[in-house]
TORPAFI-622576 format. One line per 8 residues: their letters; for each residue x negated, y negated, z of C-alpha. Coordinates in Angstrom, 3 decimals, padded with zeros to 6 digits. Example, Ala and Ser with C-alpha at 12.3 -4.5 7.8 and 13.67 -1.06 7.14 Angstrom:
AS> -012.300,004.500,007.800 | -013.670,001.060,007.140
END
This chain:
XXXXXXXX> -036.241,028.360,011.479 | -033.081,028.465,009.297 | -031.771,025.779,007.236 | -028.752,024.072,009.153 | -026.509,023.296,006.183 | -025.388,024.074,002.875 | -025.399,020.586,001.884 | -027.687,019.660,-000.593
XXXXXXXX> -031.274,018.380,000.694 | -031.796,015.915,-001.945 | -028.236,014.109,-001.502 | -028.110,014.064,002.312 | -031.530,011.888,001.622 | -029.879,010.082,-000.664 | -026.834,009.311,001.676 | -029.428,008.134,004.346
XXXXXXXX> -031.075,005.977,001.900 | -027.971,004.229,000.596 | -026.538,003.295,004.050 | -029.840,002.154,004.926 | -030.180,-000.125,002.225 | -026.311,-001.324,002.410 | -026.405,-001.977,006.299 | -029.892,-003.734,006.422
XXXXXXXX> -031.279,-001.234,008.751 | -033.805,001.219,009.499 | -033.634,004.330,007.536 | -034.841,006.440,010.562 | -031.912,005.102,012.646 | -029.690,006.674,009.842 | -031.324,009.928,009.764 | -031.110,010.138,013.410
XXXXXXXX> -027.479,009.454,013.005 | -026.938,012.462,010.760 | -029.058,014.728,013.553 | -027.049,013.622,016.288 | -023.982,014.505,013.713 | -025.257,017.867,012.968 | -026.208,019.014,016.765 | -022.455,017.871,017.528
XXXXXXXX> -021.402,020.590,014.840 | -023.312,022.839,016.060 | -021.999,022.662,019.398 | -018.298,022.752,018.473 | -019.341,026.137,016.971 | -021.660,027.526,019.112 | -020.454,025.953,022.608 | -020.070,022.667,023.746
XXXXXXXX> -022.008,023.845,027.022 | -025.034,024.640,024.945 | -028.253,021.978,024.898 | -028.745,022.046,021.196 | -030.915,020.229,019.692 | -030.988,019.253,015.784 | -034.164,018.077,013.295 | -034.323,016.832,009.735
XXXXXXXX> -036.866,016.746,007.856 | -037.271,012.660,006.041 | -039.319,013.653,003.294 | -037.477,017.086,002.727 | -034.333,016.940,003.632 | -034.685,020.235,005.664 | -032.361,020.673,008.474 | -033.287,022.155,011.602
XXXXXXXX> -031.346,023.596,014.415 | -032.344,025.182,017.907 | -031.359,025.940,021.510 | -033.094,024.995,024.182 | -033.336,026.583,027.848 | -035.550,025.675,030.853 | -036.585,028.634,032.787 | -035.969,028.104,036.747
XXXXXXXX> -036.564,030.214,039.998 | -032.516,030.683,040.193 | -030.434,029.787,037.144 | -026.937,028.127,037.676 | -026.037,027.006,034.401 | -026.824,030.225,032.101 | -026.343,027.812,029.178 | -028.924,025.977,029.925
XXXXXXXX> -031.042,027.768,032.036 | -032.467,031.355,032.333 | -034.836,033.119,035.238 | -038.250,033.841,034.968 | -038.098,037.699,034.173 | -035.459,036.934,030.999 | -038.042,034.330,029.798 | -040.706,036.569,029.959
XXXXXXXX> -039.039,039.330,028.424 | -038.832,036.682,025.540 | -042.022,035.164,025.499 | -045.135,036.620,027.755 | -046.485,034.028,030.127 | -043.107,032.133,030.274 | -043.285,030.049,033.703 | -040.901,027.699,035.664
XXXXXXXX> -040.246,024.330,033.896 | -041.283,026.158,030.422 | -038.577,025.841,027.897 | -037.388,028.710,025.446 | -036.435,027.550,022.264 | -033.692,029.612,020.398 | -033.546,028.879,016.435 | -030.053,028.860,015.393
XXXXXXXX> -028.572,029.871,011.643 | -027.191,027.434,009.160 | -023.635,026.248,009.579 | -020.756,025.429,007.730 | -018.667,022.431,008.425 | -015.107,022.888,008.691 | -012.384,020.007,007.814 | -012.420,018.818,011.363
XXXXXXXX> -016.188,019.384,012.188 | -017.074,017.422,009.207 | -014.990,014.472,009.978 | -016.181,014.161,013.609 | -019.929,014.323,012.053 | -018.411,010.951,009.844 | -017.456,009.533,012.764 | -021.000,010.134,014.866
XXXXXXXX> -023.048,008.967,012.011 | -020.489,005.915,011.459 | -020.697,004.592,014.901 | -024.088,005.226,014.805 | -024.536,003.097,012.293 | -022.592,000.598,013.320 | -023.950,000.165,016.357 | -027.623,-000.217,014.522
XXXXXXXX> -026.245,-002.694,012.729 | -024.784,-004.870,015.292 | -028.374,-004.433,016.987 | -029.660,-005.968,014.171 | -027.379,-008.670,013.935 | -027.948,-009.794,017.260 | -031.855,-009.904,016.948 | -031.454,-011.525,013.349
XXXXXXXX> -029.813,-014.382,014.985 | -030.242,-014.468,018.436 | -033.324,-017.192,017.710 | -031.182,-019.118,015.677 | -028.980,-020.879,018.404 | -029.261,-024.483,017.271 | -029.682,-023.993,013.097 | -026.946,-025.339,010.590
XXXXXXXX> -026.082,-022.357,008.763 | -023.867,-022.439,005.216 | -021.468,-019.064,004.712 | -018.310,-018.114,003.254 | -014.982,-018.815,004.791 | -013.940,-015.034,005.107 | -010.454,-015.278,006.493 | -008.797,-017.160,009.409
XXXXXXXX> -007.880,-015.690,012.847 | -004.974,-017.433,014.951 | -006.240,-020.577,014.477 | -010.269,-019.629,014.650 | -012.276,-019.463,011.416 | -014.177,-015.923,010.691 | -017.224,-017.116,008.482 | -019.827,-014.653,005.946
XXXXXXXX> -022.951,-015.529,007.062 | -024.178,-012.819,004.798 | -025.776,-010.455,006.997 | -023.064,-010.964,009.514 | -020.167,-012.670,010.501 | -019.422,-015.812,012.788 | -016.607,-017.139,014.133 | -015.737,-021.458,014.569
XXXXXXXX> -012.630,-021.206,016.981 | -010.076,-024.000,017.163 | -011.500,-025.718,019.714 | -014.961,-025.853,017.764 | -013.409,-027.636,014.854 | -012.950,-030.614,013.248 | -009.322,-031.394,013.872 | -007.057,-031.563,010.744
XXXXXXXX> -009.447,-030.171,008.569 | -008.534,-027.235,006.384 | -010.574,-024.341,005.519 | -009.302,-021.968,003.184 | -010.123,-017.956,002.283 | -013.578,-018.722,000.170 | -014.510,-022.182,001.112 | -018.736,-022.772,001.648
XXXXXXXX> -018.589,-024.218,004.966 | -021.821,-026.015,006.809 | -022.166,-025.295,010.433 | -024.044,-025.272,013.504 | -024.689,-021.898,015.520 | -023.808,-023.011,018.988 | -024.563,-019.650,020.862 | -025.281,-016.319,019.851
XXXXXXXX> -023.898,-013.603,022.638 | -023.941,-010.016,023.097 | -020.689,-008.322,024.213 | -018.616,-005.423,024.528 | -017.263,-005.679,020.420 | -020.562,-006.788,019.536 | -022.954,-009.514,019.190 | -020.715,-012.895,018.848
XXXXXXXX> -022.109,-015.766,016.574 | -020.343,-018.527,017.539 | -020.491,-021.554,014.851 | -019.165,-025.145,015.593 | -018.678,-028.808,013.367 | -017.440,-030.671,016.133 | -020.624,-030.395,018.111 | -022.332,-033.227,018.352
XXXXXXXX> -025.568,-031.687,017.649 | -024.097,-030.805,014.462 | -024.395,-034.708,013.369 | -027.920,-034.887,014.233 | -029.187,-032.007,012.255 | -027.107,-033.381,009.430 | -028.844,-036.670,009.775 | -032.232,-034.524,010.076
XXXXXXXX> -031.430,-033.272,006.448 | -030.334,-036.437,005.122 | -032.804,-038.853,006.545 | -036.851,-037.447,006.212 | -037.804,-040.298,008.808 | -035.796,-038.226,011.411 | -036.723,-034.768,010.004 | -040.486,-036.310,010.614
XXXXXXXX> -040.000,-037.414,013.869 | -040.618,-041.201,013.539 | -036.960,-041.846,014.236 | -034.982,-039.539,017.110 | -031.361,-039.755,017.813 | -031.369,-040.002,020.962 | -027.770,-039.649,021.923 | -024.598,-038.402,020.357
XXXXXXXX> -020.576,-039.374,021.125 | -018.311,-037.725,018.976 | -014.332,-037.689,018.679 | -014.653,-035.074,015.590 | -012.847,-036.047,012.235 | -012.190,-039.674,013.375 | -015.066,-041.881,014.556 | -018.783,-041.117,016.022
XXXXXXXX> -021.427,-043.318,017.692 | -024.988,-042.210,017.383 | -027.533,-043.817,019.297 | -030.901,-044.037,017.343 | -034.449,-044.934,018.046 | -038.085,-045.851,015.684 | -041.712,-044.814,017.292 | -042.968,-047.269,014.246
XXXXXXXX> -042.546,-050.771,014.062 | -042.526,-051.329,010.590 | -039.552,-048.897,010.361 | -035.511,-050.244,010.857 | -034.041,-046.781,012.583 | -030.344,-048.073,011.748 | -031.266,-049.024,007.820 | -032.916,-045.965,007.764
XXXXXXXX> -030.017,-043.797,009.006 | -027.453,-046.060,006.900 | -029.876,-045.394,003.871 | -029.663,-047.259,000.086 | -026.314,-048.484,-000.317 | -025.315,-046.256,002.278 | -026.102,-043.473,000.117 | -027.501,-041.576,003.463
XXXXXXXX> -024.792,-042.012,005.741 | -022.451,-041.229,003.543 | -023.575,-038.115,002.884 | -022.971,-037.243,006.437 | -019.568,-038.623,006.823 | -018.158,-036.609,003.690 | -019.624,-033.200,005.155 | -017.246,-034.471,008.599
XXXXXXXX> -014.474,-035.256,006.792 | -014.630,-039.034,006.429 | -015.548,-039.100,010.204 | -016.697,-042.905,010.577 | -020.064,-042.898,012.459 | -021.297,-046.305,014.101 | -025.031,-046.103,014.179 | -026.279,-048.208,017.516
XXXXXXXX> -030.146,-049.498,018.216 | -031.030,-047.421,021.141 | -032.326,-049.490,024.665 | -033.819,-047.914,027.528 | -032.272,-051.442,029.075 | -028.884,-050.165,030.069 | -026.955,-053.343,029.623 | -028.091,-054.146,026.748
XXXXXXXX> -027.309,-050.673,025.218 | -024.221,-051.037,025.937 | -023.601,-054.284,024.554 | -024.737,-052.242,021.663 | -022.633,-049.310,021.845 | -019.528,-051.458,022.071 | -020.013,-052.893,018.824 | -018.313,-054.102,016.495
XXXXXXXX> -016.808,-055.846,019.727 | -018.549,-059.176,021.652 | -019.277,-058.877,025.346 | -019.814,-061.859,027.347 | -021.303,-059.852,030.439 | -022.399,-056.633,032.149 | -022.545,-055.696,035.503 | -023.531,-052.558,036.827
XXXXXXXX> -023.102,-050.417,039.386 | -025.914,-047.761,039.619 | -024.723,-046.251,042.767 | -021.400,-045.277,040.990 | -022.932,-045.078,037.568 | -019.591,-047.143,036.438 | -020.579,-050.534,034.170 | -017.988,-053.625,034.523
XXXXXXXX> -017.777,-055.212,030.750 | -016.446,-058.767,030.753 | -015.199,-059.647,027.245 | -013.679,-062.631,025.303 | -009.808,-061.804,025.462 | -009.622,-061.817,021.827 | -012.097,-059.427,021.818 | -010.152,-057.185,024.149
XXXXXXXX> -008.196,-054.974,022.275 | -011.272,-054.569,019.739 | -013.239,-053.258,022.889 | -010.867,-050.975,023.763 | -010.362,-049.600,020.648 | -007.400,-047.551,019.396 | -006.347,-045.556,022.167 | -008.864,-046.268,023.975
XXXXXXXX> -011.757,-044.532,021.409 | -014.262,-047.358,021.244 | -014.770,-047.258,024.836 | -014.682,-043.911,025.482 | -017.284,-043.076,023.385 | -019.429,-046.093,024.091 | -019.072,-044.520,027.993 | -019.849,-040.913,026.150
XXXXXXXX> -023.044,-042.015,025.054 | -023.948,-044.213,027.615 | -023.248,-041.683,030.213 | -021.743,-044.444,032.453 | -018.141,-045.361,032.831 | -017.404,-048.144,031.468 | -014.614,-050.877,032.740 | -013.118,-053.663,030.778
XXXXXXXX> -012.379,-056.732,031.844 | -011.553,-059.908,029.872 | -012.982,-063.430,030.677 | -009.598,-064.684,032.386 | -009.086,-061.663,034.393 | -012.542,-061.782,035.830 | -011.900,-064.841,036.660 | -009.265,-064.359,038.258
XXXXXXXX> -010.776,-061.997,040.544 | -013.754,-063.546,041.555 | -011.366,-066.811,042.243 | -009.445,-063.947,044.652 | -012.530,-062.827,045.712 | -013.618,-066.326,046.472 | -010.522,-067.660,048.536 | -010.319,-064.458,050.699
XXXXXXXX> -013.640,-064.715,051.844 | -013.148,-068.517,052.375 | -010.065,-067.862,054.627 | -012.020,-065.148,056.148 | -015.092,-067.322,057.524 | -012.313,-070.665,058.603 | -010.392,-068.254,061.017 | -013.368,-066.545,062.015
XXXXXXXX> -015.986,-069.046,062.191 | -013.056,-072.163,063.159 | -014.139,-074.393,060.406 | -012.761,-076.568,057.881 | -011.673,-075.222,054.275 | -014.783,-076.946,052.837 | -017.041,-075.676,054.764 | -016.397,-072.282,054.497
XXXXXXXX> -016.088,-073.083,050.283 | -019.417,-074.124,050.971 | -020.750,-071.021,053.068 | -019.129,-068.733,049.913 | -020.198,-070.950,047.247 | -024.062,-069.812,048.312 | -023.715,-066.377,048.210 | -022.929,-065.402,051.562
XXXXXXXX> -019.759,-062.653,052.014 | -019.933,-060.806,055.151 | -019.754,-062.189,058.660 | -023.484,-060.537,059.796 | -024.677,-062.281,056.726 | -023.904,-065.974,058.417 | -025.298,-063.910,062.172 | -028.678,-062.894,061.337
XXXXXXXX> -030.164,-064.279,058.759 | -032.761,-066.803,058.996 | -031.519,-069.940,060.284 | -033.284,-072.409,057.753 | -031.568,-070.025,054.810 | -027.750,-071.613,056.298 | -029.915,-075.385,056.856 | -030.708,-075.654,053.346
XXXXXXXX> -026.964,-075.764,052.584 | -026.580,-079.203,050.897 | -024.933,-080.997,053.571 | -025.756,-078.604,055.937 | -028.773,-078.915,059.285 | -030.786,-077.213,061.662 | -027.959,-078.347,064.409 | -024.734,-077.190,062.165
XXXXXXXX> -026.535,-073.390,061.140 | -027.462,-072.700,064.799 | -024.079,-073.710,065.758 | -022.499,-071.809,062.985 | -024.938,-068.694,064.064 | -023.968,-069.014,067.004 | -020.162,-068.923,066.416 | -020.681,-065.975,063.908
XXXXXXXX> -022.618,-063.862,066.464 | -019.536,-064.438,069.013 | -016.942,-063.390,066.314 | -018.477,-059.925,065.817 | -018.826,-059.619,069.700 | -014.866,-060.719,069.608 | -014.185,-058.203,066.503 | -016.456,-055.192,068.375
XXXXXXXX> -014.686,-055.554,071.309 | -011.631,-055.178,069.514 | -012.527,-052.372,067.256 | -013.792,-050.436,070.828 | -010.122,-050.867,072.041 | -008.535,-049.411,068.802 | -011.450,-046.780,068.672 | -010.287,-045.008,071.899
XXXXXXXX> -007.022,-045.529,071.717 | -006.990,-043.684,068.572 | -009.002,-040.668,070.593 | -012.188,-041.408,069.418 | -014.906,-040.122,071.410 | -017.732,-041.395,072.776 | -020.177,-039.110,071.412 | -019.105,-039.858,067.991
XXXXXXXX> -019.789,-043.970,069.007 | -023.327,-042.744,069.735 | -024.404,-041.950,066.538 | -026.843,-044.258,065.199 | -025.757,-046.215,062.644 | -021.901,-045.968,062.893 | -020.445,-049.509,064.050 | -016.609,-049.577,066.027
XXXXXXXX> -015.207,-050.913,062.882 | -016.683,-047.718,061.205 | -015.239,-045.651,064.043 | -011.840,-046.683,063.644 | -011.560,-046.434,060.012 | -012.858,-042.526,061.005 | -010.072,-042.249,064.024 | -007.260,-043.645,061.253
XXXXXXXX> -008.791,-040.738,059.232 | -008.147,-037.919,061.803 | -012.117,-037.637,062.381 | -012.327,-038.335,066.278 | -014.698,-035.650,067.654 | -018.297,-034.324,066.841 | -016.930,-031.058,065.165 | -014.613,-033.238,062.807
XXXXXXXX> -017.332,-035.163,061.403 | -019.976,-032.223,061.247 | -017.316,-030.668,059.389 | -017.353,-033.439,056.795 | -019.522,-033.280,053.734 | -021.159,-036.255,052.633 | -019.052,-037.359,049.478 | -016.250,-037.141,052.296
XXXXXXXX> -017.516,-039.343,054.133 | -019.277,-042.377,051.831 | -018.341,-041.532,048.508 | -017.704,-044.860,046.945 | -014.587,-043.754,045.210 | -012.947,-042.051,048.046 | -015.024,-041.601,050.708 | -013.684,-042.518,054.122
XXXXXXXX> -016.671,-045.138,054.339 | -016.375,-046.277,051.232 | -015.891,-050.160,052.229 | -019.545,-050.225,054.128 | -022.027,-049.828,051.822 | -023.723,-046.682,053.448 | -026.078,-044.779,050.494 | -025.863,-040.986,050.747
XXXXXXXX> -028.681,-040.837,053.053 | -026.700,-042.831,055.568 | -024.082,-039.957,055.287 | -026.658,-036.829,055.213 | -027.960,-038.569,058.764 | -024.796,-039.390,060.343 | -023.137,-035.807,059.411 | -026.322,-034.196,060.828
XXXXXXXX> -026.423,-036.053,063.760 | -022.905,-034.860,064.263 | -024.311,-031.496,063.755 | -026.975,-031.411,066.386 | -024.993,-030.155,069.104 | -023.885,-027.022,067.397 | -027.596,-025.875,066.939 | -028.066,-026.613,070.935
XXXXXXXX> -025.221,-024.315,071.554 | -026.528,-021.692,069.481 | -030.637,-022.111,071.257 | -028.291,-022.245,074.578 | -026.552,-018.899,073.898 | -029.581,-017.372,073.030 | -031.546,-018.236,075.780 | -028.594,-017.016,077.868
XXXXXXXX> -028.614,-013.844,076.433 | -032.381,-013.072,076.783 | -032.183,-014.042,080.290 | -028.999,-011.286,080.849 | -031.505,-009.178,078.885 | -034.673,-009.675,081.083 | -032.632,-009.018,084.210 | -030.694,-005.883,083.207
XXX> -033.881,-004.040,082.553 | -035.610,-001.854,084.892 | -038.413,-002.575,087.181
END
């Protein structure tokens, strides 16, 4: 076959080696570029309807051009295809399927033809390259990478990597911090994506992963495992809480982290910026971690609510403000890296509350219950809150009142069971006036009071409460139930139950229609 090109051999090999060896890629991936360049000149010259096919030679430099036909029964395309006599007449023994294969002569690239080749072999390349990128990195999700501050992008940093580029955009940096054209910057590859401009590094130092593999380099007992940070709450460029944890005894996880003189810490806190970092004694005791995590304030006492995940923090009121924090950053991270919220309450206003708390139910068991203030003090003062409380529990529980006897709780009992029958009654009145139905009272487990809180909420039939889902309905924020202490079980059961009639209609209809079925067809 005839040589393709007047170029010379020797320096189109030594084009495909220097791109090669510039771009990082595979030599053959250039070569193929340049074949896929030449078979495009070719067809500009010889016909753009023509299947030609181009071949260079690596070690040679040779250049290689053909055209390729399949013979066929009937030919359509006689570009590409050509009938069995004609293929015969070419080569004996030619068959259907066979292909004929047409050497072509050398050809010169015009102005244009040449500069369409560049742009074949360039996008070729390019492409390779971004291929490469992408599996150079795509493992590396989760490294702390140094690179070059190349230039800055509407408010997003483009970084050298080297070998590629990444990109920290606004939202991924440390605020206030300024990074300037040739700056060595440390960060952490967050995610590495392919899309349609190309694989995407994307880099981040506000992360608070970051932090951690900056400890991880700055303290060996971490690198080693023998101390893990176990959780991370950052507000990036100001202030940071890490919470840390030793697997040996002998070891102090927060000296460790803080280092000689603070040598260790510091070295973190300079990379961020002067980012202060509070470094907190992990707990798997919730309360008590975050009685840690709100250091450097006191707190008195924690209570916590695991079926809201929210934690009620009692502190000293002059400890208040220091709880809170400046604009509220002390507890917001200490709920960050707790992963509860967190609610603040000082000494006085507790008490305040539980004094409300106190009195209300007091008043509450004297009207219902027609005893004297003390009495019902008394009745509060050990722990019971709800009228079903006084009803149903054991008798000797209300007898071993001080003060109290077998006589007084049986009376009392008694007096508490007729209240509720008193309050039912009532709540049945208000239920159906409000157009509740009585299919909806027969669901286990909902009580009139329940009902009529659901009527004042518009849900008065079956459909309106199967339509519910069950944050709806006992969501302890806003749930419609919320002041009955029903777990989401409760509300998976009730909605169901509400449910159950709209599978009956359904077996119903079907059972309808297979009996319309059976009797339409013949005998």
């Amino acid at each position: 076959m005839a040589t393709a090109t007047t170029a010379n051999r020797a320096e189109l090999l030594a084009i495909a080696d220097a791109v090669a060896r510039e771009k990082s890629i595979d030599r053959a991936i250039v070569i193929e570029a340049m074949e896929e360049a030449f078979q495009k000149g070719a067809r500009a010259k010889y016909g753009q309807e023509n299947d030609i096919r181009a071949k260079m030679d690596p070690d040679t430099g040779d250049v290689r051009l053909w055209r390729v036909v399949e013979v066929v029964e009937a030919p359509e395309n006689n570009f590409t295809e050509i009938s069995v006599e004609k293929a015969q007449e070419r080569e004996a023994g030619a068959a259907i399927g066979d292909f004929i294969v047409d050497p072509l002569p050398s050809i010169e690239f015009g102005r244009i033809a040449a500069q369409a080749a560049k742009q074949t072999i360039v996008q070729k390349v390019r492409d390779a390259e971004r291929e490469r990128q992408y599996d150079e990195y795509k493992d590396r999700a989760g490294e702390v990478i140094t690179g070059i501050v190349k230039r800055v992008e509407f408010g997003h940093v483009v970084v050298d990597l080297g070998r590629a580029e990444g990109v920290i955009r606004r939202d991924e940096q440390i605020p206030r911090e300024l990074l300037r054209v040739g700056d060595r910057v440390r960060c952490y590859i967050k995610d590495v994506r392919r899309e349609l401009r190309g694989p995407q590094i994307f880099l981040s130092r506000s992360a608070g992963e970051f932090m951690k593999l900056l400890f991880a380099q700055e303290v060996p007992e971490i690198y080693d495992g023998i101390i893990e940070i176990k959780a991370v709450a950052r507000d990036p460029g100001s202030r940071a809480k890490i919470g840390v944890i030793s697997y040996d005894g002998s070891i102090d996880p927060v000296g460790a982290c803080v280092g000689m003189k603070g040598s260790r810490v510091q070295a973190v806190v300079q990379e961020l910026q002067g980012e202060k970092i509070d470094i907190i004694p992990w707990s798997e005791d919730t309360a008590t971690f975050v009685v840690n995590a709100l250091q450097p304030a006191e707190v008195a006492k924690v209570v916590i609510d695991e079926d809201e995940n929210r934690i009620e923090v009692v502190v000293p009121d002059e400890q208040l403000s220091l709880a809170i924090g400046r604009r509220g950053q002390n507890v917001r991270l200490a709920s960050q890296i707790s992963g509860h919220q967190i609610d603040i309450l000082t000494e006085d206003e507790e008490s305040a509350r539980r004094q409300e708390e106190f009195t209300t139910r007091s008043e509450m068991f004297m009207n219902e219950l027609d005893v004297d203030e003390t009495l019902a003090q008394l009745i509060v003062a050990e722990g019971f809150s709800e009228m079903e409380e006084v009803a149903y529990v054991e008798a000797e529980e209300i007898a071993a009142i001080e003060g109290f006897d077998e006589d007084l709780a049986e009376e009392l009992q008694n007096r508490a069971r007729e209240a509720l029958e008193v309050r039912d009654q009532k709540a049945r009145e208000k239920r159906r006036a409000l157009g509740v139905e009585d299919a909806v009272a027969e669901i286990e487990g909902l009580t009139e009071r329940m009902l009529v809180t659901l009527g004042e909420n518009g849900v008065k039939t079956l459909d309106d409460l199967g339509d519910l889902a069950t944050d709806e309905l006992v969501s302890k924020r806003d749930g419609f139930l919320k002041d009955y202490d029903l777990s989401e079980d409760d509300g998976n059961r009730i909605i169901m139950a509400a449910r159950a009639h709209w599978f009956e209609d359904e077996d119903a209809a079907n059972t309808d229609s297979g009996e319309v079925a059976d009797a339409t067809e013949p005998q």
